[in-house]
C-alpha positions in Angstrom: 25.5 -15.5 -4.0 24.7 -18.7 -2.8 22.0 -19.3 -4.9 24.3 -18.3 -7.8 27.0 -20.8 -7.2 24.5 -23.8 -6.3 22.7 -22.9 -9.8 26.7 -23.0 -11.1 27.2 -25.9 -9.5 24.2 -27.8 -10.4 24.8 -26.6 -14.7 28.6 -27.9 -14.1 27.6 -31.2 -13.0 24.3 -31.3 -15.9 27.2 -30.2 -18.7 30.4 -33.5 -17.2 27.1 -35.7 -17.2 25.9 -34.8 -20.8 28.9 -35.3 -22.0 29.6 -38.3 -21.0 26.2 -39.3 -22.0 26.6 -37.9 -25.3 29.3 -40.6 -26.3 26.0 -43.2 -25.5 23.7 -42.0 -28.3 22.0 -38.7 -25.7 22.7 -35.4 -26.8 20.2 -33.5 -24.5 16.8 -33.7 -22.7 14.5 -31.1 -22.5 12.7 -29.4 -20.0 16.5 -29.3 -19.2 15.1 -29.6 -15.3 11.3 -29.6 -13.6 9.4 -28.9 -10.4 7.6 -31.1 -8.2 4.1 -30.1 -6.7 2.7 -29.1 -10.1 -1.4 -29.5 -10.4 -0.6 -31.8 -13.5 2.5 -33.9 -12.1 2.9 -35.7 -15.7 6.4 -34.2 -17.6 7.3 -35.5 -20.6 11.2 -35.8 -21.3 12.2 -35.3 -25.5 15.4 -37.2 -25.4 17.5 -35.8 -28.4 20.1 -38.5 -29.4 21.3 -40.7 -32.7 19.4 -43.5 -32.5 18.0 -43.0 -29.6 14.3 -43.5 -30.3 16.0 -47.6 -30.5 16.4 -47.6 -26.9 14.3 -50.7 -25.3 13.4 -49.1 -21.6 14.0 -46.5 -19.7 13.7 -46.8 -15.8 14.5 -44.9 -12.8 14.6 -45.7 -8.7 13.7 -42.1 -7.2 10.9 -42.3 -4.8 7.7 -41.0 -6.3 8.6 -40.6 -9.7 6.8 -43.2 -11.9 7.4 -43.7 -16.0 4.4 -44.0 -17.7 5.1 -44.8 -21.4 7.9 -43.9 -23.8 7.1 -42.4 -27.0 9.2 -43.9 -30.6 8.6 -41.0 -32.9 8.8 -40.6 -36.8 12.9 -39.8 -36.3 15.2 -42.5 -34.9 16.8 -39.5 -33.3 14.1 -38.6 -30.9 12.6 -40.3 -27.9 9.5 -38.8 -25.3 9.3 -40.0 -22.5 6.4 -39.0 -20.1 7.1 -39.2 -16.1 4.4 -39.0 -13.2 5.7 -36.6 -10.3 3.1 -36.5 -8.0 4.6 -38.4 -4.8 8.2 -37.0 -6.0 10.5 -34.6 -3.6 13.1 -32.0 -5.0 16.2 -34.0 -5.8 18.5 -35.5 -8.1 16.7 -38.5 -9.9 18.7 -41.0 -11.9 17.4 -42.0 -15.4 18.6 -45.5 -16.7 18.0 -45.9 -20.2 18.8 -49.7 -21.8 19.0 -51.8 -25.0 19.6 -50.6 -28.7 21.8 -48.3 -29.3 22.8 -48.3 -25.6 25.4 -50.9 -25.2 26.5 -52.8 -22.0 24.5 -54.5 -19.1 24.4 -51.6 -17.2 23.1 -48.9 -19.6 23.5 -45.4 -19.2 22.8 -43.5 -16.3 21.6 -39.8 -16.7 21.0 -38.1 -13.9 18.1 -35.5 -14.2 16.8 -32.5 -11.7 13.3 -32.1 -10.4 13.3 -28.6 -8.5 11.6 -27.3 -5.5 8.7 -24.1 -6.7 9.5 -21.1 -5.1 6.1 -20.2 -4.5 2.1 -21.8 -5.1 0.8 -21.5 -8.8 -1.7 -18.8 -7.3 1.2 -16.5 -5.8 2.2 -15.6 -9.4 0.3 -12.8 -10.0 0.0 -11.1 -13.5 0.0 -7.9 -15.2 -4.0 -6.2 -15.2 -5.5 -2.6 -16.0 -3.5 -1.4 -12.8 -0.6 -1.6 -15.2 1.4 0.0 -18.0 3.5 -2.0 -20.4 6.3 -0.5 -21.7 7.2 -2.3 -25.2 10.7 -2.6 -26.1 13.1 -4.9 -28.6 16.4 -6.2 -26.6 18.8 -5.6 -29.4 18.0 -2.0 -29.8 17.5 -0.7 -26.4 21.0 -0.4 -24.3 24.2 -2.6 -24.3 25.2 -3.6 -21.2 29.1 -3.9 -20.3 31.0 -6.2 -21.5 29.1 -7.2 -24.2 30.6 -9.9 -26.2 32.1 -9.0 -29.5 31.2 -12.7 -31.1 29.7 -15.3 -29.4 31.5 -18.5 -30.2 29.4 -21.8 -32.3 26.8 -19.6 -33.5 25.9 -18.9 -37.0 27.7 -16.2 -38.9 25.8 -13.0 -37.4 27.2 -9.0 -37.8 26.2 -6.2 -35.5 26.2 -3.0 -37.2 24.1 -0.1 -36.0 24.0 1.4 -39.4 22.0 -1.1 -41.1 18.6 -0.8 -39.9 18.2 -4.9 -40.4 20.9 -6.0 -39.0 21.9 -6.6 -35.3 22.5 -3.1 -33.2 23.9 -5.2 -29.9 21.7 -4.6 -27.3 21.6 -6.8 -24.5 19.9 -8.0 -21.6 22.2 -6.5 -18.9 21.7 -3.1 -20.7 18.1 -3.4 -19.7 18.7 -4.2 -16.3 21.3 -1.4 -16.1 18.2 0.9 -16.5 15.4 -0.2 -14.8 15.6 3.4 -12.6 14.7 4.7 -15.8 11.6 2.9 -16.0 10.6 4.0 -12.4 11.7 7.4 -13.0 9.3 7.2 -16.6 6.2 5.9 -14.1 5.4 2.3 -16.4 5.0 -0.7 -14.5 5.7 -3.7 -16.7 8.3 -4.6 -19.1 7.2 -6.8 -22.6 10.5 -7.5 -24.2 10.2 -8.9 -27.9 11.4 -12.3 -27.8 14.6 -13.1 -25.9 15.4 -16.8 -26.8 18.0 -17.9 -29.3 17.7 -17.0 -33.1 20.5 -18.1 -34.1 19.9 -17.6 -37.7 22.9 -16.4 -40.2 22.5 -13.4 -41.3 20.7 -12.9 -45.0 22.7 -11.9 -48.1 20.1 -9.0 -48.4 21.2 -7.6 -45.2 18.5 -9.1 -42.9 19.0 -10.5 -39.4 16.7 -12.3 -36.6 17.6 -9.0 -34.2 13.5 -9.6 -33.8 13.5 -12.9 -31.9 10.9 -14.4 -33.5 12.3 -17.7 -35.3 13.1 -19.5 -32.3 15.7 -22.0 -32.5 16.0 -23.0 -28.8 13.0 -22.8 -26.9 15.1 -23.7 -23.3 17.8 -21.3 -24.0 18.0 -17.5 -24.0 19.6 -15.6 -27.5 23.6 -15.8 -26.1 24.0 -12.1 -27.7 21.5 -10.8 -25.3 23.0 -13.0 -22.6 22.3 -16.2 -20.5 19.5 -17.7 -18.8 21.2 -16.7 -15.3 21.0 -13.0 -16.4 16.9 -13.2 -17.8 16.4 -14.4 -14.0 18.8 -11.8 -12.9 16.9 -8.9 -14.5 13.2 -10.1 -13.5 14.8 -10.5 -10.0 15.5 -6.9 -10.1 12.9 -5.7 -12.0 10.7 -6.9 -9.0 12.5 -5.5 -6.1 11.7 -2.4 -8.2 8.5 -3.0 -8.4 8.3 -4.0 -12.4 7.0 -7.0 -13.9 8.3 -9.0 -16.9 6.2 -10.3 -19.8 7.7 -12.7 -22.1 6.7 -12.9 -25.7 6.2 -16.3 -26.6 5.7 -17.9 -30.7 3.9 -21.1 -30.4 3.2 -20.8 -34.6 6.1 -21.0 -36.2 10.3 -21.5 -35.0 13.2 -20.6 -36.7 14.1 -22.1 -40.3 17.4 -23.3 -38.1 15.8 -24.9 -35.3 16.9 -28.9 -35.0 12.9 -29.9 -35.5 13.1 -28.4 -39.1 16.7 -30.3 -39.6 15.2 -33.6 -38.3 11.9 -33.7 -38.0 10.9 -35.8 -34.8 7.6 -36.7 -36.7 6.1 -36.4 -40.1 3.3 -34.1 -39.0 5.1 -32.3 -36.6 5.3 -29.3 -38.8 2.3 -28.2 -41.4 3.2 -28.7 -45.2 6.6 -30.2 -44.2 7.6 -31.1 -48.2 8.7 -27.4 -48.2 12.0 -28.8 -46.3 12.4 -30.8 -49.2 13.5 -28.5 -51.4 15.1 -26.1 -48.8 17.8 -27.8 -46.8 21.0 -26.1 -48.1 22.1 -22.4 -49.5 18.8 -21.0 -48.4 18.5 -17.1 -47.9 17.9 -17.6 -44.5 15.2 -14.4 -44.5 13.8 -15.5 -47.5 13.7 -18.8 -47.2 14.2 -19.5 -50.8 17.6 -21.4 -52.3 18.5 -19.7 -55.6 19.2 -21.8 -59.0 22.7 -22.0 -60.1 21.6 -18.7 -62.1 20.8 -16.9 -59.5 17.0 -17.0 -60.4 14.2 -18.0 -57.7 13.8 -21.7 -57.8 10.1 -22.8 -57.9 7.8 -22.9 -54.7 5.6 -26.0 -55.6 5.5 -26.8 -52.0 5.0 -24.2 -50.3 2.1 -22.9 -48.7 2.2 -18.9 -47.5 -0.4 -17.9 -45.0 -2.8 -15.8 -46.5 -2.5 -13.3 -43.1 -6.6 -13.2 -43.5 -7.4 -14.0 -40.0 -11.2 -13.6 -40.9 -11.3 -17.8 -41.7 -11.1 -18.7 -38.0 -14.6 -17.0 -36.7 -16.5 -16.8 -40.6 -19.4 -19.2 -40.4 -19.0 -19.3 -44.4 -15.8 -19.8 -44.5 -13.9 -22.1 -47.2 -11.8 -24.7 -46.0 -9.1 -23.7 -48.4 -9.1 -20.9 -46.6 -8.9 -21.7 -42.7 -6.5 -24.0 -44.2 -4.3 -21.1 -45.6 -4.8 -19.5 -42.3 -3.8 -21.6 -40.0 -1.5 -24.4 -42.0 0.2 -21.6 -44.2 3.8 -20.3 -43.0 3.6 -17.0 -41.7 7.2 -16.7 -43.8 9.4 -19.1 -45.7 12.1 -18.9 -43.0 9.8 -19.5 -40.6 8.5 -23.1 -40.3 4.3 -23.5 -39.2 4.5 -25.4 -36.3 0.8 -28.3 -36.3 -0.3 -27.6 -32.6 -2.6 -30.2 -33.1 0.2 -33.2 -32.7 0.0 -33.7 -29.2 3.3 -34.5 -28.0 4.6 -30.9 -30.1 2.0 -29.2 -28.1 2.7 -30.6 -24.4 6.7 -29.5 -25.4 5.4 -25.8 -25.9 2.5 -26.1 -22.7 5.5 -26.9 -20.7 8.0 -24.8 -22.0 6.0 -21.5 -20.9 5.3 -23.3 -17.7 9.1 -23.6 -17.3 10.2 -20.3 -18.3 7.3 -18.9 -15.4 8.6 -21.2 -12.6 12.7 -20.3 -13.6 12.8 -16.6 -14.2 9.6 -15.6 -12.7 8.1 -13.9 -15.5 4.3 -11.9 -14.7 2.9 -12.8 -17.8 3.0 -14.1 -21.4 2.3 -12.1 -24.8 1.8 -14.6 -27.4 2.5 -13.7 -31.1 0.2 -14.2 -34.2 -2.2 -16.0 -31.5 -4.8 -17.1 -34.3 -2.4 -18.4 -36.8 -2.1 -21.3 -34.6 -5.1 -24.0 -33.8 -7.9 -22.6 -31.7 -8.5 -25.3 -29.9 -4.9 -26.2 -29.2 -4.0 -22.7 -27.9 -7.0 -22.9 -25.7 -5.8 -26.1 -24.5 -2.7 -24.3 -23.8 -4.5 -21.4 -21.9 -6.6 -23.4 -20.0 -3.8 -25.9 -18.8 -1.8 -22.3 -17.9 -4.7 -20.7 -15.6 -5.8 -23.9 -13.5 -2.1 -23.8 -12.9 -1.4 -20.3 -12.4 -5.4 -18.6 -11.8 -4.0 -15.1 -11.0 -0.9 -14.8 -14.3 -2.4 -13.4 -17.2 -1.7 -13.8 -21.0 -2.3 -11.5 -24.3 -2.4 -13.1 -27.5 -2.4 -10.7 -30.4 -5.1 -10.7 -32.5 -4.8 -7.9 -35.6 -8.1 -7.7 -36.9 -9.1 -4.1 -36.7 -13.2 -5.1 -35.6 -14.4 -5.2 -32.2 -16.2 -8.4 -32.5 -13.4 -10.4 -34.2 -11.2 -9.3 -31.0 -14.0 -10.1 -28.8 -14.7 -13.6 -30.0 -11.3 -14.7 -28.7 -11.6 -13.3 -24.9 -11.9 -16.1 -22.6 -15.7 -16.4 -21.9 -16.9 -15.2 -25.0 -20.8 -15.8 -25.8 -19.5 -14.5 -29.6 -17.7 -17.9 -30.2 -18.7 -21.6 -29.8 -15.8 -22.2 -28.0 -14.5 -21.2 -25.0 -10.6 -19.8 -25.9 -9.6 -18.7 -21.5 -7.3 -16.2 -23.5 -7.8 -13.6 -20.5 -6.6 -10.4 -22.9 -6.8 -9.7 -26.2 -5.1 -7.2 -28.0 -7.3 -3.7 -28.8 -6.4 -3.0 -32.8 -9.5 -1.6 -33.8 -8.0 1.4 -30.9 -4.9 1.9 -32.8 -6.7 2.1 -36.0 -9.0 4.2 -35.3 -7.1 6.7 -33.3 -3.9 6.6 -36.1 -7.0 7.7 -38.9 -8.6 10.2 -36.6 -5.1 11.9 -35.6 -5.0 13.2 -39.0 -8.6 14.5 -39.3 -11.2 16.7 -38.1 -14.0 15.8 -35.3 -17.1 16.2 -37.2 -20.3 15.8 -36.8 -20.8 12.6 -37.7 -17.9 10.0 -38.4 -14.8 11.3 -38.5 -12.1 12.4 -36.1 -12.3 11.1 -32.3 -15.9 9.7 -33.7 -14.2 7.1 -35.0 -12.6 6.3 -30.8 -16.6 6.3 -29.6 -17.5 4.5 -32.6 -14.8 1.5 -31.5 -15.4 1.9 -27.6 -19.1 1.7 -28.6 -18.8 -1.6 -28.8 -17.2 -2.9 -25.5 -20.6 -4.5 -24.6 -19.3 -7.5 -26.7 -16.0 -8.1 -24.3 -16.5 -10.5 -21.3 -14.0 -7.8 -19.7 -13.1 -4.5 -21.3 -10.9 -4.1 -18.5 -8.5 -6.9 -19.7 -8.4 -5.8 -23.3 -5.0 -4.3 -24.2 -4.8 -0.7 -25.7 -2.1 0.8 -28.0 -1.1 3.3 -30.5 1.8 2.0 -31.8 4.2 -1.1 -31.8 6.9 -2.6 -33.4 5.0 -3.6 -36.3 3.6 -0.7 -37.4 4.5 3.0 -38.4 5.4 4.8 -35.2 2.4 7.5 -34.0 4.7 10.5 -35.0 5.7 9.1 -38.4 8.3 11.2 -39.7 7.3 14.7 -37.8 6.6 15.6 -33.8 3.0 16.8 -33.5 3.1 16.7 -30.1 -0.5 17.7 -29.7 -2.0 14.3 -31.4 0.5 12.2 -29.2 -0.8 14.0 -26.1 -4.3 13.3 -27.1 -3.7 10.0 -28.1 -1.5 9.0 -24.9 -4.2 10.7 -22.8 -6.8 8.4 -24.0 -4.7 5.7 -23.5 -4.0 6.2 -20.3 -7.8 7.0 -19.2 -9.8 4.6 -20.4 -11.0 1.1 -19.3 -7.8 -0.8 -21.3 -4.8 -2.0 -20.0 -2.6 0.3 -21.9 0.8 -0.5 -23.6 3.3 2.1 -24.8 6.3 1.8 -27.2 10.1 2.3 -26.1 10.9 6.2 -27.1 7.8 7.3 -27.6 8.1 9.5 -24.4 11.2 11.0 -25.8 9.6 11.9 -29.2 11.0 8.6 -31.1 9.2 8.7 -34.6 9.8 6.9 -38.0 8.1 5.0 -41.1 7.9 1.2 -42.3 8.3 2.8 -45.8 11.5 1.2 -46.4 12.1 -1.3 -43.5 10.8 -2.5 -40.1 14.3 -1.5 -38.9 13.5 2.0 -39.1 10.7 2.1 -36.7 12.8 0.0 -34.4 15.8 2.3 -34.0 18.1 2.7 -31.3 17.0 4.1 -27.7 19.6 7.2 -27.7 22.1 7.1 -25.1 21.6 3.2 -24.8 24.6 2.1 -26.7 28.7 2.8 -26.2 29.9 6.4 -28.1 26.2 7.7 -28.1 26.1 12.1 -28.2 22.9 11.9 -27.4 21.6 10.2 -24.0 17.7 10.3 -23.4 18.1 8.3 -20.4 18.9 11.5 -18.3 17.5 15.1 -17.7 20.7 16.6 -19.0 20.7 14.5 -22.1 17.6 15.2 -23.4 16.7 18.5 -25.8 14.6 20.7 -24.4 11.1 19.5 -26.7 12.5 15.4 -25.7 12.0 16.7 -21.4 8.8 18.5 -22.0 7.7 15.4 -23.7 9.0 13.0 -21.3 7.9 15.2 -18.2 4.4 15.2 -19.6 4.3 11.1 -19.8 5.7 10.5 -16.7 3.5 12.9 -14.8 0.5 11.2 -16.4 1.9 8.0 -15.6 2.5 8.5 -12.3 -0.6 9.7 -11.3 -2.7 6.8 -13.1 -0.7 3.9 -10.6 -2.7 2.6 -8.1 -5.4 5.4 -9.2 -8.7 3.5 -8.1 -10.7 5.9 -10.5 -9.1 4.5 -13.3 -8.1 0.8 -12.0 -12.1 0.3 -11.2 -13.9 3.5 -12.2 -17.3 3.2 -14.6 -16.6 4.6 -17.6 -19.6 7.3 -19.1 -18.5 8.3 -23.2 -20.2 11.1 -24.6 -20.8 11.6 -28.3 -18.5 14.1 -29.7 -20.0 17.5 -29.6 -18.9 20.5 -31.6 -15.3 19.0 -32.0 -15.1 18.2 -28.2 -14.6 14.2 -27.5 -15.0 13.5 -23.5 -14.9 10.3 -21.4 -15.4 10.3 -17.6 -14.3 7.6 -15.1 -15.7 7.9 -11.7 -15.1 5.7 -8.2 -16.6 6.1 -4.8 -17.3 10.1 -5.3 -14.4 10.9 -7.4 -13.9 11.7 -11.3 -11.5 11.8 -14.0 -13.0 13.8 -17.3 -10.4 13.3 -20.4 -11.6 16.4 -22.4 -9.8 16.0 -26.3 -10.4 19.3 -28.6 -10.3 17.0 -31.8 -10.5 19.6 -34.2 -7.5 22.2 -35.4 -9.5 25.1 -34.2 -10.5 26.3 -30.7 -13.3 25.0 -29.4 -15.9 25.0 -26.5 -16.6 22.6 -24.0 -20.4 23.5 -23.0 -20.5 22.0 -19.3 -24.1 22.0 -19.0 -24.0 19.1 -21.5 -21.6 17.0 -19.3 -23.7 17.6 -16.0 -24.4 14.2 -15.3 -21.0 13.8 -14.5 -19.9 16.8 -13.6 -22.8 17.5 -11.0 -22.1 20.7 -8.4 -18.1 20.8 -8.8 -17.1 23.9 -8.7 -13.3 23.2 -9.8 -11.2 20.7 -11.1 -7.5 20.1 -11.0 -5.6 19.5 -14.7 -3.2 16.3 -13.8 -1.1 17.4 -16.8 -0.4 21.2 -15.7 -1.5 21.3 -12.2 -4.1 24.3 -13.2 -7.2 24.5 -12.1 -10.2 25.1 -14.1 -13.8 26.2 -13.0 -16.3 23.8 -14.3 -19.2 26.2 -12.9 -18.9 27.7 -16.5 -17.6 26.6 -20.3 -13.9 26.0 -20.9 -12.3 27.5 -23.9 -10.3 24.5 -25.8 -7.3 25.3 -27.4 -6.6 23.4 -31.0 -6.0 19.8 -30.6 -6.2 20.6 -26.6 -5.6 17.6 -24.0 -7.2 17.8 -20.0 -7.1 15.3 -17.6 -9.2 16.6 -15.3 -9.9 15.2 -11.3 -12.3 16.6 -8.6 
């Protein structure tokens, strides 16, 4: 309580002083606050303001603090100032700013909060194989009470769980109200799609930015899914729970809506910037396009669409029309391409995910379209984040579907020239594979759970397979179960998952038998937890609530799920693969004397699993305990398989 009414407080006095300070030309400065004792003590300050880039100094009297240059950009409406902290003390510093547009003697005085860390850089420690991420989307999760009906100053939005594109209302508070749920399920870290403000109107076509990726305020959580106070307030008690919090960032593009695509603060602060041209009023704001007075599509002669071929960036051949479409293309039209490679752009993000780790105490970073954005500006960005913070850990996806292309980008990597310290890549050649062999049979040769050996085959080109992250599903593609429940694939599949030498990630509602198609819309693999919103029948979130195939289903994950934490088998085991034999798929992980053998029937037919073959690893055990049932199997003879049969087996 007495942190919260400090914080109160402290935002009272920032809002009197802004806006007094607004009637003298400065709107807002951002980092809206920092910390002292950083390894890098420079900050830089973006002063928004009209006319503010006219001011003649800036100066301050707070011990320590030093200013080392102001920065006039492109826009009269923007001004950077970059500040040395290194002999500074947490405290209230005064910023003077003079001349120009700032009339009077005296100037204006702006006072400005440098903040006291609550722990070392090396304390924060980061999500690793000992985990499981559980993958959900705020705004279709759970609504927490009192959620706001409309949030006042905001662009015209609807929330109507009917359309699949549109808004549902979930919130930040309705996670929090549920973290038991997450401790009852046995996951240990959290990745919410992105939480900050999108406040994009909602598309004529019946599209909103429920997603969170087309940020338009980068120091300011979505006010539909709450406040800053209640993000720290939910990683707070995610912690005392024992649950960490992953933030997923977008350093490639913002929102069509963000004040940088309205006023530009330089000319090459966004790539192929002439698109704004032509696209500053009565856009679709999903489209991106303005329509003629006809209602036709105007032309596009300025824009430049990403070709989503991610191949350009590690090609030795490739064109440079085509890295160019890679990487300088926008990933859509209502999504400006952010050029990471102006330098004052990329110290605003740099610090901005510094700021968010130090405020809310997030446990790690998941950064989206990670090689649409300039290589060696993000590793810039990764390096800067892990002299800072050695022990936090970030995922960048990376959807090529080839081993080596994911490999290239791991930090270390002897497959790429240079060096990106992105600690953990994201594993798509997994989820491809496994989603093709779930709907075939094991042969012989390539096919079925093949494919699986065929992709871990190639772990010998990772710096660290352990810090490569595993799925089979996410909010971007189809969901595992489609439009049907085969329960067996999704036990196999979440199984292997859950075994192997990845750090795994699972889907919100998987465990409850959530299934669903892109075929018409993203929204329809994205669909509502049940029980998580007001006047909901159904309520997965309890025993009772659940149909009887949604408990099996659940029961199963969590047992599983609980058994793999702090499981030093799995956590540091060697992992041995064998070569699919007559149908039969089997990986063993073993640690100090101890073994877990994941034994997958990948055929529709019963099988055999021939022990003698699997010696090596089996050795004189006489019996082994199935994690999943709790029966126990002799391994001093073959085990019958049943079709599409799942063991997790431990002796």
């Amino acid at each position: 309580m007495r942190r919260i009414l400090l914080v109160t407080a402290i935002l009272m006095a920032n809002v009197l002083t802004m806006s007094a300070a607004k009637k003298s030309v400065i709107n807002r400065i951002e980092p809206t606050d920092w910390y002292v004792g950083m390894k890098n003590p420079q900050v830089q300050l973006m002063v928004y303001g009209q006319g503010i880039r006219d001011v003649q100094d800036v100066t301050t009297d707070y011990p320590g603090v030093t200013i080392d240059s102001l920065v006039r950009l492109d826009s009269p409406n923007y001004l950077l100032i970059y500040m040395n902290l290194s002999k500074a003390q947490p405290g209230t510093m005064q910023l003077t700013f003079k001349g120009g547009t700032i009339k009077g003697a005296k100037g204006v005085k702006v006072p400005y909060q440098l903040k006291a860390r609550e722990m070392k850089g090396e304390e924060r420690i980061g999500f690793t194989n000992a985990d499981v991420l559980y993958m959900l989307m705020p705004d279709r999760f759970a609504q927490g009470a009192n959620h706001p009906k409309q949030i006042k100053g905001m662009r015209p939005y609807v929330e109507d769980r009917s359309k699949p594109s549109l808004r549902h209302g979930g919130d930040l508070n309705g996670i929090r109200e549920h973290l038991d749920y997450f401790k009852e399920l046995g996951v240990t870290a959290l990745w919410f799609t992105p939480v900050l403000e999108n406040d994009s109107p909602d598309s004529p076509n019946g599209y909103s930015t429920y997603h969170g990726y087309a940020t338009t305020d980068y120091y300011k959580v979505d006010p539909r899914f709450g406040t800053n106070e209640d993000y720290r307030r939910l990683c707070d008690e995610a912690h005392q729970k024992g649950l960490k919090i992953v933030m997923d960032m977008i350093f490639n593009h913002s929102g069509f809506e963000h004040p940088w695509t309205q006023d530009m603060p330089s000319k090459d602060w966004l790539n192929t910037p002439e698109w704004l041209t032509e696209q500053k009023s009565g856009r679709d704001p999903m489209t991106g396009y303005t329509a003629n007075s006809d209602g036709s599509e105007p032309a596009k002669s300025a824009y430049l669409q990403t070709s989503y071929k991610l191949t350009p960036i590690v090609d030795p051949y490739a064109s440079k029309v085509d890295m160019k479409e890679t990487v300088e293309g926008w990933f859509v039209p209502s999504m400006p391409d952010l050029n990471q490679h102006n330098p004052h752009l990329m110290r605003y993000l740099i610090q901005n995910s510094i700021w968010w780790i130090e405020t809310v105490g997030i446990n790690g970073i998941r950064m989206d379209t990670y090689p649409y954005a300039y290589a060696d500006a993000m590793a810039q960005w990764m390096k800067e984040l892990d002299e800072e913070y050695p022990n936090f850990n970030t995922v960048g996806e990376t959807w090529v579907t080839e081993p080596a292309y994911t490999a290239a980008w791991q930090k270390d990597s002897k497959l790429s020239a240079h060096n990106s310290y992105l600690k953990t890549v994201m594993d798509f050649s997994f989820f491809d594979k496994l989603n093709q062999a779930k709907n075939e049979e094991t042969d012989p040769w390539w096919n079925g759970l093949n494919r699986l050996y065929g992709s871990f085959v190639y772990d010998y080109l990772y710096p660290n397979p352990s810090s490569v992250m595993a799925f089979i599903e996410n909010h971007d593609t189809d969901r595992f179960l489609g439009e049907g429940r085969d329960t067996l694939a999704l036990k196999q599949a979440l199984a292997l998952l859950l075994t192997v030498n990845r750090i795994p990630q699972l889907y919100y509602g998987t465990e409850v038998l959530m299934n669903g198609t892109k075929a018409v819309t993203d929204g329809n693999v994205r669909c509502d937890f049940p029980g998580g919103f007001p006047g909901d029948e159904h309520n997965c979130f309890t025993r009772e609530g659940r149909t009887k195939a949604e408990q099996s289903m659940f029961q199963w994950t969590s047992r599983l799920l609980h058994w793999r934490q702090n499981n030093d088998v799995i956590i540091r085991g060697t992992q041995t693969q064998f070569i699919p034999y007559k149908g039969v798929y089997v990986i063993a992980r073993q640690y100090q004397g101890k073994t877990a053998l994941t034994v997958l029937n990948g055929t529709s037919q019963p099988a055999t699993l021939e022990v003698e073959r699997y010696a090596e690893v089996i050795g004189s055990t006489a019996k082994a305990k199935d994690v999943l049932t709790g029966r126990y199997f002799d391994l001093s003879k073959n085990l019958d398989l049943k079709p599409r049969q799942s063991l997790v087996l431990e002796y």
